[in-house]
Structure formats: structure tokens, C-alpha cells
N, C-alpha and C positions, 0 to 999 in steps of 0.2 A: 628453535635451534638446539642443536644437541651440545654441542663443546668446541672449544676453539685448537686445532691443531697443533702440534709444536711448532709448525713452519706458520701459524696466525694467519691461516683459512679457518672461516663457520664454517662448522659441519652441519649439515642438516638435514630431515627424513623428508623421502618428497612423495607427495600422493601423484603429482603430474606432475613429471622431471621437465624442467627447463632446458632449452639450448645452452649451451656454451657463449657466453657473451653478453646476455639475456642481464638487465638490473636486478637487483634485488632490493624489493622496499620493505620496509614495514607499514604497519597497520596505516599509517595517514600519509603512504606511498611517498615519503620520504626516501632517499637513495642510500642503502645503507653498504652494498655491493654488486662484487660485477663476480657471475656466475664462472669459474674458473674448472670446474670440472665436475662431470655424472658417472658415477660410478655404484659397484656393488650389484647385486639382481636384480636383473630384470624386473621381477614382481616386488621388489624393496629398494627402490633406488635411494642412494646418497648423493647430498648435490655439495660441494667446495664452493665457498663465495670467498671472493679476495673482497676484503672490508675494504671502506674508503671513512670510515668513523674512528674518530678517537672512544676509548674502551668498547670494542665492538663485546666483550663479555656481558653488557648488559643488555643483550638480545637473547642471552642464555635463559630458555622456556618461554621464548616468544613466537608469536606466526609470522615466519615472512614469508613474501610473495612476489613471485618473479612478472616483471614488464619486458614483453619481446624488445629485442633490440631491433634498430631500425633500419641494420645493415641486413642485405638479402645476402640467404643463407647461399655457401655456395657447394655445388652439387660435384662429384668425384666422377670424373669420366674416365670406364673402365675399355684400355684398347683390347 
């Protein structure tokens, strides 16, 4: 995790961006948050977790890792 936002979203670098929704655990897949948004480039994505931890700051310079969510994703039907 990179730093924690003023609005108190992790910010974080993602090598394989998560969906929107999707947990975020740490290392012994612990639930630390829920994925709130992907953004930045393409080729550098940034992911926003809404923490669900009291001092989520002590994830600052750690690996987390996103667990898909279990709700199916839903698809944008263009008329």
C-alpha cells in the first residue's frame, strides 16, 4: 500500500487490477477491505480500498491481495 487518502481510502499499485467490489486481504487473507475504485493508466493502475480495519495505516508498505467477490459481475447492454 502506498498512503492512505484524505477521504481514508488505501491507495494502492496493482500489477492485476481487481474489480470494483472484489476484498482486499492481506497476507493470511484476512479482510482488510472492499475495493472502491480502479483508476490511473492502463499500464499503472491504482486501486482505492474502503478499509473495514481500525488503523488501516499499518498496511503502509505491505502486499495486499484482492479475493473476487461472489456477486456476478453485471454486464452494460448497449441499445
Amino acid at each position: 500500500m502506498l498512503h492512505i487518502s484524505s477521504s481514508g481510502n488505501m491507495i494502492l499499485k496493482a500489477e492485476n487490477p481487481p474489480r470494483i467490489g472484489d476484498q482486499a486481504t492481506d497476507e493470511n487473507f484476512k479482510k482488510v477491505g472492499i475495493v472502491f475504485d480502479v483508476f490511473g493508466p492502463v499500464s499503472y493502475p491504482y486501486v482505492a480500498v474502503r478499509p473495514n480495519v481500525e488503523e488501516p495505516n499499518r498496511f503502509i508498505e505491505r502486499m495486499l491481495y484482492a479475493i473476487p467477490s461472489s456477486q456476478p459481475r453485471k454486464e452494460k447492454i448497449r441499445r
